[in-house]
C-alpha positions in Angstrom: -87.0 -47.6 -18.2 -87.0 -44.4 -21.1 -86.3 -45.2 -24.8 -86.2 -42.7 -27.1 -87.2 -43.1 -30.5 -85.1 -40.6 -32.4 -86.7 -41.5 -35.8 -89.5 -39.8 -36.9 -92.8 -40.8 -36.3 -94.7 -43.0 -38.5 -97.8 -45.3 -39.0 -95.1 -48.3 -38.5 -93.1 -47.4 -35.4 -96.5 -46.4 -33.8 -98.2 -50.2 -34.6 -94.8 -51.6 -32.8 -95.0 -49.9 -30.4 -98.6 -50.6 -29.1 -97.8 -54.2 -29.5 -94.4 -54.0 -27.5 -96.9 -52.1 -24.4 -99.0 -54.8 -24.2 -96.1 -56.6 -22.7 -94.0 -53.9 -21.5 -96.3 -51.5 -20.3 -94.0 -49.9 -17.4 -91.5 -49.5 -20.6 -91.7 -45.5 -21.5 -91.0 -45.0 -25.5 -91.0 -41.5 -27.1 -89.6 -39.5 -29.8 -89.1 -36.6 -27.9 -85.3 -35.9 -28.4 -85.4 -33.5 -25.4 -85.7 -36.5 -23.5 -82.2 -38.0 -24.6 -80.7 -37.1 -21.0 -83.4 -39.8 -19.3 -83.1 -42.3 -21.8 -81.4 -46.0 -21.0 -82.2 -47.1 -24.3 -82.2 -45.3 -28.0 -83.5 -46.5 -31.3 -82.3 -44.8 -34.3 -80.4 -43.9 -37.1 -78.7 -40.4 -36.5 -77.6 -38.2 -33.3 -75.0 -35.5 -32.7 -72.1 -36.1 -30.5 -73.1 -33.3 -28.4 -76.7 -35.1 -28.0 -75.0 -38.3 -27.0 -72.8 -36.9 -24.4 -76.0 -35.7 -22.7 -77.8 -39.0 -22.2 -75.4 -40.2 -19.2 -78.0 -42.8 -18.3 -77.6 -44.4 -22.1 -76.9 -48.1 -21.9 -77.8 -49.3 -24.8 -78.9 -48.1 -28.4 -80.3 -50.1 -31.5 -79.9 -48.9 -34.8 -82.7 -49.7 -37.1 -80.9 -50.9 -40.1 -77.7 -52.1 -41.1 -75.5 -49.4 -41.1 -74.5 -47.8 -38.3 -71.9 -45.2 -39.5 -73.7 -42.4 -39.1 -73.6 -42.4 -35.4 -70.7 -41.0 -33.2 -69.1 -44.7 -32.7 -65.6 -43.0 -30.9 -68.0 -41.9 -28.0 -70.1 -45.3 -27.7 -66.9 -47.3 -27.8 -65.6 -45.5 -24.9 -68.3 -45.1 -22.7 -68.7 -48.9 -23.8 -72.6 -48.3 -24.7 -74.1 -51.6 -26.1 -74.6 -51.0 -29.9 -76.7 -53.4 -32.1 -78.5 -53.3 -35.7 -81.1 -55.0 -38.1 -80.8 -56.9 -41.0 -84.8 -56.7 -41.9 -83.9 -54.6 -45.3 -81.1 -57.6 -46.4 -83.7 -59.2 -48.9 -84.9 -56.1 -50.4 -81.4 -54.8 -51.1 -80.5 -58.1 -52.6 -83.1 -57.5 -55.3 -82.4 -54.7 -56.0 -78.3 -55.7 -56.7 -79.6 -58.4 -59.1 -82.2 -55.9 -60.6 -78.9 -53.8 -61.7 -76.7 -56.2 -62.6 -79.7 -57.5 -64.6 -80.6 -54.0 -65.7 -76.7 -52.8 -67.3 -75.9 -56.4 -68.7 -79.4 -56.2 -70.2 -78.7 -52.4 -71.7 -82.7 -52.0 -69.8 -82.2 -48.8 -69.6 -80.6 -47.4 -72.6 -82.5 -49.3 -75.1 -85.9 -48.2 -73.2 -84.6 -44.7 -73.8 -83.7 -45.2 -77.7 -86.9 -46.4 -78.4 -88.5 -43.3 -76.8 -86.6 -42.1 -79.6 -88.1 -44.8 -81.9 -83.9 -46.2 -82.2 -84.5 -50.0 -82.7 -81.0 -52.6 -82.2 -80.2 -55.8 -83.6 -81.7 -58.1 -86.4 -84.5 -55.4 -86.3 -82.4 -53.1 -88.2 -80.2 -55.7 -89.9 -77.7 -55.8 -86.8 -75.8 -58.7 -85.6 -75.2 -59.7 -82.2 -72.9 -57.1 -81.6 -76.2 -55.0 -81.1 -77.8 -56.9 -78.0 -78.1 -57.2 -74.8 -75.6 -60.1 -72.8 -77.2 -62.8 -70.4 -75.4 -63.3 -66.4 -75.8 -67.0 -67.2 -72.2 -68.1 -67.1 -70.6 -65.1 -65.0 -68.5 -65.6 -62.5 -69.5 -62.9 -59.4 -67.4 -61.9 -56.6 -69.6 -60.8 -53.7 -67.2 -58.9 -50.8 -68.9 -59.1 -48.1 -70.1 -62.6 -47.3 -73.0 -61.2 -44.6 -76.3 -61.5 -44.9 -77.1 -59.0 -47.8 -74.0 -61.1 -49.5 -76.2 -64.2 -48.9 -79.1 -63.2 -49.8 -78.2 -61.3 -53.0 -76.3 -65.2 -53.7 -79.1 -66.6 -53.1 -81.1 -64.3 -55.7 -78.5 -64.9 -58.6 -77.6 -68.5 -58.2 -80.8 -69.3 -60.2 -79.4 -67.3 -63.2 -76.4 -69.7 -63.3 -74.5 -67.6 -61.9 -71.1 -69.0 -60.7 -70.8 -67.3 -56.9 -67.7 -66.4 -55.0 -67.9 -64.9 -51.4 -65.1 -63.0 -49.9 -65.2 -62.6 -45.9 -62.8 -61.7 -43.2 -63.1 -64.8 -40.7 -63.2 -68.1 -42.1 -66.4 -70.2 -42.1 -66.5 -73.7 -41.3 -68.4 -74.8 -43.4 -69.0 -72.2 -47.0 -73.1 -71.7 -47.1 -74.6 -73.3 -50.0 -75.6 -70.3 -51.9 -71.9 -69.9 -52.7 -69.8 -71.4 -54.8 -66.5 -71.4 -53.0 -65.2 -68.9 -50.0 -62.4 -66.5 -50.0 -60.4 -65.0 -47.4 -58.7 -62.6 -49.5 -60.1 -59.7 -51.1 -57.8 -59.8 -54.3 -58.7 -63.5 -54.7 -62.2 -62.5 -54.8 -61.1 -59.4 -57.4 -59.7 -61.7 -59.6 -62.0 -64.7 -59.3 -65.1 -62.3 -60.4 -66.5 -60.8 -64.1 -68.9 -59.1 -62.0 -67.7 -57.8 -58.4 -70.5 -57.0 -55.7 -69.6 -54.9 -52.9 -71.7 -54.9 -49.9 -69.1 -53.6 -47.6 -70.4 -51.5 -45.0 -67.9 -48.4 -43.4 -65.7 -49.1 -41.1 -62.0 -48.1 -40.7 -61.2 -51.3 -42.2 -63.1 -51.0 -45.7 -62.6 -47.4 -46.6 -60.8 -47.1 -50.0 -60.3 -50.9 -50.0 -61.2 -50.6 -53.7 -57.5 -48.9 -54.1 -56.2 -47.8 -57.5 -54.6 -51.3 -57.8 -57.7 -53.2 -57.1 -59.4 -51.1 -59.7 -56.7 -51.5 -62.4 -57.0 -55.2 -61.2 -61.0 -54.9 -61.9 -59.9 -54.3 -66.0 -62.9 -55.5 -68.2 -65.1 -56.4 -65.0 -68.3 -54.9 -64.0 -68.2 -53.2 -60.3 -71.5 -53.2 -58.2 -71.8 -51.6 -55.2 -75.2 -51.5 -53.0 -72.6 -51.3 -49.5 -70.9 -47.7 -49.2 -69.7 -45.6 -51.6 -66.6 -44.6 -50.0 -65.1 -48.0 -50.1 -63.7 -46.3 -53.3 -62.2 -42.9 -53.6 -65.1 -40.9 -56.0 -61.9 -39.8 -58.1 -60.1 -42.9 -58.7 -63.4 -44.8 -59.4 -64.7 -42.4 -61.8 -61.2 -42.2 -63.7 -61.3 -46.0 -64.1 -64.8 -45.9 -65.7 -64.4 -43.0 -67.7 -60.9 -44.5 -69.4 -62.2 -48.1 -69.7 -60.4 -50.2 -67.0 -63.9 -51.2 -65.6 -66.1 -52.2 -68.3 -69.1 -50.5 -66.3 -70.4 -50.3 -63.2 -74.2 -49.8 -61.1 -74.1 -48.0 -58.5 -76.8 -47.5 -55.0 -74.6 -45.5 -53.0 -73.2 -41.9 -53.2 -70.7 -39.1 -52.1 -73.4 -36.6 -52.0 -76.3 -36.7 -50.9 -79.0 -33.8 -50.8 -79.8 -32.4 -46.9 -83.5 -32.1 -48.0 -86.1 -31.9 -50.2 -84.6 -28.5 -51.5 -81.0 -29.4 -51.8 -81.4 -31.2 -55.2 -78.0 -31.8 -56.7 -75.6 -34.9 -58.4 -74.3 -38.0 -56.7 -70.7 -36.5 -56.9 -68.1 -34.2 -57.4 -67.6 -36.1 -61.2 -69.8 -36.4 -63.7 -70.4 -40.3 -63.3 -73.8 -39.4 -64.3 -72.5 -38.7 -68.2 -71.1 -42.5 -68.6 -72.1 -44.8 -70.5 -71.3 -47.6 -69.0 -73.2 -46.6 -66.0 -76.3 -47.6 -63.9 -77.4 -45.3 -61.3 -79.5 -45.9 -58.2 -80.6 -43.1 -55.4 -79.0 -45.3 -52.5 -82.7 -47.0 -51.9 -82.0 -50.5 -52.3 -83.1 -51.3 -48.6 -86.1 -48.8 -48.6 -89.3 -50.4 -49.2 -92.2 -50.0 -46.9 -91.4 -54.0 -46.1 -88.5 -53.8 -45.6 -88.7 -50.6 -43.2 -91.6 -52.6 -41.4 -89.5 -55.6 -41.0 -85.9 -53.4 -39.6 -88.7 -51.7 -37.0 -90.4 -55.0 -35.9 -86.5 -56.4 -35.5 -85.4 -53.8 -33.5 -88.2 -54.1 -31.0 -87.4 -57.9 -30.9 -83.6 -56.6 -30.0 -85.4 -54.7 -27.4 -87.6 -57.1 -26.0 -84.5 -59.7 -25.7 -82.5 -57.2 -23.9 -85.3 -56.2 -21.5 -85.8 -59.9 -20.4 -82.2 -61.2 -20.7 -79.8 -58.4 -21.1 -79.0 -59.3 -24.6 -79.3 -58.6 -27.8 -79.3 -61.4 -30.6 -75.9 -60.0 -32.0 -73.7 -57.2 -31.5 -71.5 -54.3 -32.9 -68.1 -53.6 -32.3 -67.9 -50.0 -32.1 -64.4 -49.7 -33.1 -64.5 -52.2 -35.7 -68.4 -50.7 -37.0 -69.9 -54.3 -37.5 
């Protein structure tokens, strides 16, 4: 069997795979993408249609992280390639959702800036509390997207006394107790929540879910969203911050992103980087070094379980993209 690796090459995919050839070592791994037409098996991220449609041996591929939107899913859908994915960065993205919901209602970064500038707030400069920052303890969130980043970002602010709602497609039989209550119905969830958490991923089913309506519905309600950006339109969500319907918003994913260390530019086509009553994060929220080293060590478990049993521990729908 060929697998190619088509990340890139690094201290942590080369310790996996030494371990995986002490038990595999007829199993040929490399990175070399001109290899594509050989392989059975691909781990990665990122590959051109054109590049798929030359590996007519491909079987299977495993995508070393959550998302896999960034891969040509028409094609693997209909040659019926095997898809699965990782949830190793689920923890590390959940901590960083309650670090910015903990960061905007607790003004972290605006009153570290005004004291730069040696501005002080409240009783300090005979203020009231109209000049302070606001505790979650109380809040009722809304996390669309019940998975297991929704868990485990439950999971992070239920000790804050934080009152948890989770909204998912298919019905559980029994609601996880890390939430609150479960909801089927994505304006349930809108309405339920003060603070709304989207950890959507993209599929054809969650792009511009976050319609005008459901923003007009989000009035006076703080919008998180650590999923992807284009479950709301950049437009419509920037015109509902800048006028006031949302009270605020942080923010981990983008319309723009730069193609490389030279092609330095904003987030989006608006401005969102000029409000107020936003927190911005460079779409990292599942990029730590433990995190990466737990996705790599999970998708060579994926691999090992399909080398021995022809299976994978769970599954992607190509057409549905989860």
């Amino acid at each position: 069997m060929t697998i190619v690796l088509l990340q890139k090459m690094n201290t942590l995919w080369e310790a996996q795979i030494k371990r995986f050839h002490r038990d595999f070592e007829e199993v040929k791994i490399t990175a070399d993408r001109s290899r594509i037409p050989e392989a059975e098996v691909l781990i990665g991220t990122r590959m051109t249609p054109e590049e798929l449609q030359s590996a007519s041996r491909l079987q299977a591929m495993i995508v070393p992280m959550a998302g896999v939107d960034t891969l040509p899913l028409d094609i693997i859908r209909q040659r019926g390639i095997r898809l699965t994915n990782v949830h190793g960065n689920a923890e590390a993205v959940a901590e960083r959702t309650a670090a910015l919901i903990l960061a905007w209602f607790g003004k972290i970064i605006s009153y570290h800036q005004d004291l730069q500038k040696h501005i002080w707030h409240a009783f300090w400069i005979g203020k009231g509390v109209e000049d302070t920052w606001e505790s979650i303890s109380g809040k009722r969130c809304s996390i669309l997207g019940a998975g297991s980043i929704g868990s485990e970002t439950a999971r992070r602010l239920k000790p804050f006394g934080v009152e948890i709602i989770g909204y998912k497609r298919t019905r559980a039989d029994v609601v996880p107790p890390e939430y609150d209550r479960m909801v089927y119905d994505i304006d349930e969830a809108i309405e339920a929540g003060e603070i709304i958490i989207s950890v959507l991923p993209a599929t054809p089913e969650t792009r511009g879910i976050i319609t005008p309506r459901r923003l007009s519905a989000m009035s006076g309600k703080v919008f998180v969203n650590v999923g992807r950006a284009d479950v709301a339109e950049e437009g419509h969500l920037y015109e509902a911050l800048a006028d006031g319907t949302l009270r605020g918003a942080a923010l981990d994913c983008w319309y723009s992103y730069p193609s490389g260390p030279d092609d330095q530019g904003p987030p989006s086509r608006f401005p969102f980087q000029d409000l107020p009553n936003v927190v911005l994060s460079p779409h990292i929220a599942g990029f730590t070094r433990d995190s990466v080293a737990r996705s790599i060590s999970e998708a060579f478990d994926h691999l090992r379980r399909y080398i021995t049993r022809g299976e994978f521990l769970h599954e992607v729908e190509a057409d549905r993209g989860y």
